[in-house]
The first five atom37 places (N, CA, C, CB, O) and aatype in JSON, in Angstrom:
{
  "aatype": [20, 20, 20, 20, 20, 20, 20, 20, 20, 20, 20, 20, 20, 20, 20, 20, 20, 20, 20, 20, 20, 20, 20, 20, 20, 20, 20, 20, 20, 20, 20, 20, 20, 20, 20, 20, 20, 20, 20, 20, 20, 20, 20, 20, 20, 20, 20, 20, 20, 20, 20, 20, 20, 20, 20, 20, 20, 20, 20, 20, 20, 20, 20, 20, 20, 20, 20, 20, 20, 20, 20, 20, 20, 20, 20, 20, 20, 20, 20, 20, 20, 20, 20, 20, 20, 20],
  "atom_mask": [
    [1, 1, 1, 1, 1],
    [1, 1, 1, 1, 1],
    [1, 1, 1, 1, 1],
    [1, 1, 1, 1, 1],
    [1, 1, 1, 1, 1],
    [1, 1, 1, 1, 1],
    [1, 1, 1, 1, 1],
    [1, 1, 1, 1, 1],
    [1, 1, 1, 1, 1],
    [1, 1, 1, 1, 1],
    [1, 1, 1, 1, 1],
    [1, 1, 1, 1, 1],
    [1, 1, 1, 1, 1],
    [1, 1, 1, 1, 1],
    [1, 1, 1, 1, 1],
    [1, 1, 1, 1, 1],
    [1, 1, 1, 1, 1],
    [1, 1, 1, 1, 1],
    [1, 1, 1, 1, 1],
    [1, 1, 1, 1, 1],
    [1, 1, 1, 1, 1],
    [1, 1, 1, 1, 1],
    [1, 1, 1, 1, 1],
    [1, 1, 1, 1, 1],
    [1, 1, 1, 1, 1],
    [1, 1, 1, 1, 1],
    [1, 1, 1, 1, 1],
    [1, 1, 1, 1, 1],
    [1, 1, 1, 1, 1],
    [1, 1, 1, 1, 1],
    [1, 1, 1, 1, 1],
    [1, 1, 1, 1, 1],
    [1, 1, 1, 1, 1],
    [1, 1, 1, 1, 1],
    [1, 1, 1, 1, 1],
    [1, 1, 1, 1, 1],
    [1, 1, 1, 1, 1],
    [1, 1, 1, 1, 1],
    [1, 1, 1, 1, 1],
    [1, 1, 1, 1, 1],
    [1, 1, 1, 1, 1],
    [1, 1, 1, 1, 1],
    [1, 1, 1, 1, 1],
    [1, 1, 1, 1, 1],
    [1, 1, 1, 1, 1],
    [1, 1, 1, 1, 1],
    [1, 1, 1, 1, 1],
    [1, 1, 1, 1, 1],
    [1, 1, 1, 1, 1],
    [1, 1, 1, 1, 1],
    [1, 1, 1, 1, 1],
    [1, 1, 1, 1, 1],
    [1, 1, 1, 1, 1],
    [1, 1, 1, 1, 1],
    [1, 1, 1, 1, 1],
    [1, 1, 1, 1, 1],
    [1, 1, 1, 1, 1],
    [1, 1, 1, 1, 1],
    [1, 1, 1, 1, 1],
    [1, 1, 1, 1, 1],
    [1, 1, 1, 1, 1],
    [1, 1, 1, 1, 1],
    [1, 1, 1, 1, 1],
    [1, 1, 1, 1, 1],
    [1, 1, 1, 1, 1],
    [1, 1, 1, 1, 1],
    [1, 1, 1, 1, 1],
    [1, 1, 1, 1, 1],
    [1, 1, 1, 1, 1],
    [1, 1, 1, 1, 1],
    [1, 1, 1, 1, 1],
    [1, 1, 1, 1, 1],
    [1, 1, 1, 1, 1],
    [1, 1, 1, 1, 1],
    [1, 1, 1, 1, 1],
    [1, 1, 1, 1, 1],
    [1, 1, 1, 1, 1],
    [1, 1, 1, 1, 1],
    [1, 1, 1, 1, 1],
    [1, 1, 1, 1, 1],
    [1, 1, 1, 1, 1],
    [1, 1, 1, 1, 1],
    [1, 1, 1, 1, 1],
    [1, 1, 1, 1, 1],
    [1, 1, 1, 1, 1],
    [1, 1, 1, 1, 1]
  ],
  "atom_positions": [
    [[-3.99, 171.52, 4.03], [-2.66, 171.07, 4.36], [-2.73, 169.58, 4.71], [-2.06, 171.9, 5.52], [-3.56, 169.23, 5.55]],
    [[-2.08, 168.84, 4.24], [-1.67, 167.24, 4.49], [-1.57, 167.03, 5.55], [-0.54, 166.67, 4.01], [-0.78, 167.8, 6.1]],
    [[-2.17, 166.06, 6.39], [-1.73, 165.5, 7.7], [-0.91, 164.27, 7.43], [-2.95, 165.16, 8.63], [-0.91, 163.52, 6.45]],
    [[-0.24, 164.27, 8.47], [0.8, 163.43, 8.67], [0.69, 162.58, 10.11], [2.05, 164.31, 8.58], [0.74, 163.06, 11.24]],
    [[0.58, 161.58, 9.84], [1.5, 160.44, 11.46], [2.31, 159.92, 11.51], [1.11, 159.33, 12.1], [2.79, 159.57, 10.43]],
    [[2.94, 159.55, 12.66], [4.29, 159.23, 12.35], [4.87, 157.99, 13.94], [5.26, 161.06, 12.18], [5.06, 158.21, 15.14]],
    [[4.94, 156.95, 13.23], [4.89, 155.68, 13.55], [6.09, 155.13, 14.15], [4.56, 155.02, 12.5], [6.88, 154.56, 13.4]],
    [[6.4, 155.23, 15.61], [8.25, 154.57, 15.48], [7.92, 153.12, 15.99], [9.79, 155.5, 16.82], [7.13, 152.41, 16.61]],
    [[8.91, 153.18, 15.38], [9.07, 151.03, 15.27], [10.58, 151.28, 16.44], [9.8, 149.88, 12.66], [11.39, 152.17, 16.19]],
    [[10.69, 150.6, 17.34], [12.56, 150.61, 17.97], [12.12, 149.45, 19.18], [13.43, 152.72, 18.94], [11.14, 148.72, 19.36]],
    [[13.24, 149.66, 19.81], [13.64, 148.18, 20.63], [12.18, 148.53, 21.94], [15.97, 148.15, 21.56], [12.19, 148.05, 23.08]],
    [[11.52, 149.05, 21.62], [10.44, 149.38, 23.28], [8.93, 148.59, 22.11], [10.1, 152.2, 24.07], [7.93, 148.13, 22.66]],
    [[9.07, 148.57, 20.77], [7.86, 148.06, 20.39], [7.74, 149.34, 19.26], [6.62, 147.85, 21.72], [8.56, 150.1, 18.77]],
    [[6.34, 149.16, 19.13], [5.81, 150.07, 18.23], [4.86, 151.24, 19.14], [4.92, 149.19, 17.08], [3.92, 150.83, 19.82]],
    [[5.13, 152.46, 19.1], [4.31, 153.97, 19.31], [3.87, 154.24, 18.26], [5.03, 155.24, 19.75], [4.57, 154.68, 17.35]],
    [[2.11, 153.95, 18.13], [1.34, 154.33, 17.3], [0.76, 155.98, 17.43], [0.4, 153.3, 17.37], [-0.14, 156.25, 18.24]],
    [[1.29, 156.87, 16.68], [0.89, 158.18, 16.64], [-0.39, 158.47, 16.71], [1.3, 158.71, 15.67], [-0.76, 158.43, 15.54]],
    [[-1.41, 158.77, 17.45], [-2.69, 159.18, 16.94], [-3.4, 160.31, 17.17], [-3.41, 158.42, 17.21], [-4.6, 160.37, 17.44]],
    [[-2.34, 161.55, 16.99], [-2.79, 162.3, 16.64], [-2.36, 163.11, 15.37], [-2.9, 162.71, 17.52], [-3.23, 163.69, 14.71]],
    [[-0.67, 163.2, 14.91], [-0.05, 163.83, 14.15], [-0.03, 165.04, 13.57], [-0.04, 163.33, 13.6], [-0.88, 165.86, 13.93]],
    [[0.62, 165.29, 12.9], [0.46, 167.0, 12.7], [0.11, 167.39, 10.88], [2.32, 167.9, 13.26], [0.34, 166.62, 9.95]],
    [[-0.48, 168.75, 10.76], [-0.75, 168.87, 9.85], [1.13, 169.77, 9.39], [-2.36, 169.53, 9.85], [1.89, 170.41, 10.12]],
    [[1.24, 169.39, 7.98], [2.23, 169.73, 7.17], [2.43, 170.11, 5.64], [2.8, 168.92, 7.34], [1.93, 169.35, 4.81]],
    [[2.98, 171.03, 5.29], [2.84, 171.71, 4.15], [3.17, 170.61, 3.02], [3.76, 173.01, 4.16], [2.59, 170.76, 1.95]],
    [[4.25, 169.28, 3.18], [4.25, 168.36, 2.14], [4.99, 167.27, 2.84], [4.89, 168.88, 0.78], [5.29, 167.36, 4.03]],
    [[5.29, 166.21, 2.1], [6.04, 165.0, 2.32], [7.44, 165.15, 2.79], [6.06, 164.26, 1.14], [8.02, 164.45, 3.61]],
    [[8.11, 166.67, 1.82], [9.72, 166.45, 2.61], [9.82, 167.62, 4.0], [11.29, 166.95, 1.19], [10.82, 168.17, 4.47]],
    [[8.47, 167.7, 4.36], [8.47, 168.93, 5.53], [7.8, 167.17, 6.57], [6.88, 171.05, 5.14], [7.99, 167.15, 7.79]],
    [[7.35, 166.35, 6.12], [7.43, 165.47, 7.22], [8.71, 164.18, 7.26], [5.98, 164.83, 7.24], [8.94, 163.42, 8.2]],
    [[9.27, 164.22, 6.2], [10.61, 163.8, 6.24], [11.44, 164.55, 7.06], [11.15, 163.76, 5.04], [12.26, 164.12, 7.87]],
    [[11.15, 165.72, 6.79], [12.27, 166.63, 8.46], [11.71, 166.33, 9.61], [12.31, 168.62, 8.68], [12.66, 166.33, 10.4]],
    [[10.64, 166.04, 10.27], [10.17, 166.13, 11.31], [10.75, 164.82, 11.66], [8.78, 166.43, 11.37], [11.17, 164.74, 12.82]],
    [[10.89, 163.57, 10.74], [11.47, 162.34, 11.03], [12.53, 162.33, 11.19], [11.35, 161.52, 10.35], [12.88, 161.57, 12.09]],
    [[13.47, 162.99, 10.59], [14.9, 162.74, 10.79], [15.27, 163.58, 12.24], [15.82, 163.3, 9.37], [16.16, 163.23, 13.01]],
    [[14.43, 164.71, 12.42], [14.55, 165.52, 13.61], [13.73, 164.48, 15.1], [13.63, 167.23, 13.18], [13.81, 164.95, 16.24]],
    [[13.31, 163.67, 14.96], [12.67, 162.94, 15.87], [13.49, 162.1, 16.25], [11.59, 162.39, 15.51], [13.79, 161.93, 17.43]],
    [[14.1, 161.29, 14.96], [14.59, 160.32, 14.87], [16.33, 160.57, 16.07], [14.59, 160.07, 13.11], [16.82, 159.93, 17.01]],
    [[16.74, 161.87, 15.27], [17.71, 162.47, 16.09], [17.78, 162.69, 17.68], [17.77, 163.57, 15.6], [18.55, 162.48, 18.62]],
    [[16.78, 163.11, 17.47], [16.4, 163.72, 19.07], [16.4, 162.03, 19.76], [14.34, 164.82, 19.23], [17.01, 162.32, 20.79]],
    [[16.3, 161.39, 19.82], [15.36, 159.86, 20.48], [17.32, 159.24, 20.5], [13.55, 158.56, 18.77], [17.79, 158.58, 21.43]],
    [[18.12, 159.69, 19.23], [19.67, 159.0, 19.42], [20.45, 159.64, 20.46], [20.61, 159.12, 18.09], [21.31, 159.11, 21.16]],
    [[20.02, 160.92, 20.46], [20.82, 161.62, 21.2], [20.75, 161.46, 22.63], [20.67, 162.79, 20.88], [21.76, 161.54, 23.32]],
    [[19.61, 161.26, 23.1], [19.01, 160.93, 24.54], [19.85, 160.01, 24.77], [17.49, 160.46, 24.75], [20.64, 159.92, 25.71]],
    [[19.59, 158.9, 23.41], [20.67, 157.72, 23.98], [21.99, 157.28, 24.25], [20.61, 157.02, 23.52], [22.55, 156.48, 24.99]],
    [[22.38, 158.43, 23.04], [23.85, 158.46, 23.33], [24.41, 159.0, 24.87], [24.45, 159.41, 22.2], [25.44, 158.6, 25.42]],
    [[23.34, 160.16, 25.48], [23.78, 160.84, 26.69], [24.21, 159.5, 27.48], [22.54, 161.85, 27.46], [25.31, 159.54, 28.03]],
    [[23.5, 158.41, 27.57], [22.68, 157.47, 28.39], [24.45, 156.22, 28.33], [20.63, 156.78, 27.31], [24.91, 155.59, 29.28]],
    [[25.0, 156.3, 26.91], [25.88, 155.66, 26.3], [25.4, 154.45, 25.66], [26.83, 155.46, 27.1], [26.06, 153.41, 25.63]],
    [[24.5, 154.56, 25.26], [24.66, 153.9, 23.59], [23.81, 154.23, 22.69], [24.55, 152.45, 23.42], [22.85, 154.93, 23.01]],
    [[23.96, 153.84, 21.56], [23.0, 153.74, 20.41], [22.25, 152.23, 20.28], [23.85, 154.08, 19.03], [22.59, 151.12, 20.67]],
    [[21.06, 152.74, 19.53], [20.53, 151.63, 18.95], [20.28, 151.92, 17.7], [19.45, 151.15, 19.55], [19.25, 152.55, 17.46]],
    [[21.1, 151.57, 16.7], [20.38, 152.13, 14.74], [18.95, 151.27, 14.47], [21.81, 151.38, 12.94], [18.19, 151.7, 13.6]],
    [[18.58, 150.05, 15.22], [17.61, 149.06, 14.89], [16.19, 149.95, 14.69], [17.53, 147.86, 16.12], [15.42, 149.86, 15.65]],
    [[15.96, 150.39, 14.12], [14.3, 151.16, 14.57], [14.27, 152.0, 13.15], [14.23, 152.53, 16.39], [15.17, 152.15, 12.33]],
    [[12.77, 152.54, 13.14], [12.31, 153.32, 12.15], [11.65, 154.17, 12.57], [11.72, 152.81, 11.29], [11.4, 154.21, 13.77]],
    [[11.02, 155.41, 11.41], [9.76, 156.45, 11.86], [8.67, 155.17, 10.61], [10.06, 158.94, 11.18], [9.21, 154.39, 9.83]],
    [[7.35, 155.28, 10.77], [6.59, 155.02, 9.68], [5.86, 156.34, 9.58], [5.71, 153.75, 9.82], [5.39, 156.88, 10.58]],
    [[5.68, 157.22, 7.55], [4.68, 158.02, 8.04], [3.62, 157.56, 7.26], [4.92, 159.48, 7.98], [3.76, 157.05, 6.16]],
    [[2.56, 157.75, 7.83], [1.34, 157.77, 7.48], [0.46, 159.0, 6.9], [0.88, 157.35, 8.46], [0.66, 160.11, 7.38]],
    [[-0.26, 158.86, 6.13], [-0.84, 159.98, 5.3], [-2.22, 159.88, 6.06], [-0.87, 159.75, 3.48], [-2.45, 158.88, 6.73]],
    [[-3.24, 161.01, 5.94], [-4.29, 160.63, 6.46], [-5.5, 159.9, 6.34], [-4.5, 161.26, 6.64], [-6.39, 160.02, 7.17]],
    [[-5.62, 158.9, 5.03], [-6.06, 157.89, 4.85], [-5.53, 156.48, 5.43], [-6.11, 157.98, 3.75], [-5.97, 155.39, 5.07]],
    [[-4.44, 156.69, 6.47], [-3.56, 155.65, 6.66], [-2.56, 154.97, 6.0], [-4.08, 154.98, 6.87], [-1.88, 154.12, 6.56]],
    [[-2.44, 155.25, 4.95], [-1.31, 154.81, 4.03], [0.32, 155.07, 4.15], [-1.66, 155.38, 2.86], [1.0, 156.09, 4.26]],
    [[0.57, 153.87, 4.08], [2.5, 154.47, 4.54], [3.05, 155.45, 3.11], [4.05, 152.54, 4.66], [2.9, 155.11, 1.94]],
    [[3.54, 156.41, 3.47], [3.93, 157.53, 2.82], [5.65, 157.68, 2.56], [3.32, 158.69, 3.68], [6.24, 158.05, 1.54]],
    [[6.27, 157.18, 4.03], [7.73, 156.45, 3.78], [7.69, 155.68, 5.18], [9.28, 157.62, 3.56], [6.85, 155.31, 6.0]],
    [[9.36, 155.61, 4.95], [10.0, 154.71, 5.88], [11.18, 155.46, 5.8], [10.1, 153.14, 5.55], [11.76, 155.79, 4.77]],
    [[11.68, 155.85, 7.63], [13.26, 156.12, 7.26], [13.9, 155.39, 8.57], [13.76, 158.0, 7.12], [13.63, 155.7, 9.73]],
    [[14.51, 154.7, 8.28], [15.59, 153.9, 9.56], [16.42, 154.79, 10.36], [16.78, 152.85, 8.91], [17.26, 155.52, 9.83]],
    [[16.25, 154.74, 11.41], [17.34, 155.37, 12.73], [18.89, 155.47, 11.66], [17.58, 153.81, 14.56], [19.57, 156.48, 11.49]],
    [[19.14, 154.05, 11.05], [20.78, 153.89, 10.32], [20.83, 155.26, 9.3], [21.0, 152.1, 9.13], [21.89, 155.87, 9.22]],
    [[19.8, 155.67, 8.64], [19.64, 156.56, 7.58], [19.33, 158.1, 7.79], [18.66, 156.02, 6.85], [19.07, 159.08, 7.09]],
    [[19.56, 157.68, 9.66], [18.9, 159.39, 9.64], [20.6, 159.79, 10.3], [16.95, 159.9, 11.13], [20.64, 161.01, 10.5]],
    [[21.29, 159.45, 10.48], [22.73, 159.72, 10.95], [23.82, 158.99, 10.13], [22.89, 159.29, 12.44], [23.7, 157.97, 9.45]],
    [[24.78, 159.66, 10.32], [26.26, 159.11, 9.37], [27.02, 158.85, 10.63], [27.24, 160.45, 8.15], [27.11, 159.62, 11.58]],
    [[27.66, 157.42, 10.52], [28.35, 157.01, 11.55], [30.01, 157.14, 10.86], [27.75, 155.42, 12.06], [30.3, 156.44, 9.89]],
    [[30.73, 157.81, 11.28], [32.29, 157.72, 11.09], [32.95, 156.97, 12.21], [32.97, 159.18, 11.02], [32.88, 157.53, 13.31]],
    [[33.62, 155.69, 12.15], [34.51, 155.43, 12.8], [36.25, 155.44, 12.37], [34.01, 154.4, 13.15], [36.71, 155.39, 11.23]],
    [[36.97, 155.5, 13.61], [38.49, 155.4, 13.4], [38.73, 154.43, 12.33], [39.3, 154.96, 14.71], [38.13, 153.35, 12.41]],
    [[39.59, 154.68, 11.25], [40.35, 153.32, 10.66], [40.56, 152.3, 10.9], [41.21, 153.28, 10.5], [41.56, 152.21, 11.62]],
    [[40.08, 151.3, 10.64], [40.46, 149.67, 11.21], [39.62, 149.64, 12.1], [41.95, 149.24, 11.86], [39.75, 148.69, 12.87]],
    [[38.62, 150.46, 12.33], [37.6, 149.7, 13.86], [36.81, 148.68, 13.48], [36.37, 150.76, 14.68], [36.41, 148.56, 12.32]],
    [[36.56, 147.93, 14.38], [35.61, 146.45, 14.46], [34.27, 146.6, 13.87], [35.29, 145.91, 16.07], [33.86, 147.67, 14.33]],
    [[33.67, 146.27, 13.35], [32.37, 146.14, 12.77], [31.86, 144.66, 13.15], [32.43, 146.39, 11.15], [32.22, 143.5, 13.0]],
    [[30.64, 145.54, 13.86], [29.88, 143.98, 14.35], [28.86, 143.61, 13.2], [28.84, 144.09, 16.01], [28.2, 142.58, 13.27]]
  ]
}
């Protein structure tokens, strides 16, 4: 089974994974990212705010980046009609 690490980049710096988990393929560690990724917005939202600025990196177990998915890409933001965009 493929091991996987998984790298977040966000506003505290970089958390280098070193241990990671073993996984049946690439889109079973694409869920674990978007489910991480989730979990880490939601805290923040409790808190009142977001930050989209950040990523997961995964790493394969030769070290090689395997993807990239951005905080912006792991959620769909709907706002009201006519709202402000910064």
């Amino acid at each position: 089974m493929p091991h996987y690490y998984f790298d977040l980049h966000n506003g505290t710096g970089l958390t280098r994974d070193e241990e990671g988990l073993d996984l049946v393929d690439e889109a079973a560690a694409r869920a674990v990212s978007l489910e991480t990724i989730r979990s880490i917005l939601s805290d923040e939202a409790r808190s009142g705010s977001l930050d989209l600025v950040g990523r997961i990196d995964v790493r394969g177990a030769a070290g090689e980046t395997v993807m990239s998915i951005s905080f912006e890409d792991a959620v769909q933001v709907r706002q009201p009609a006519g709202a402000a965009h910064d």
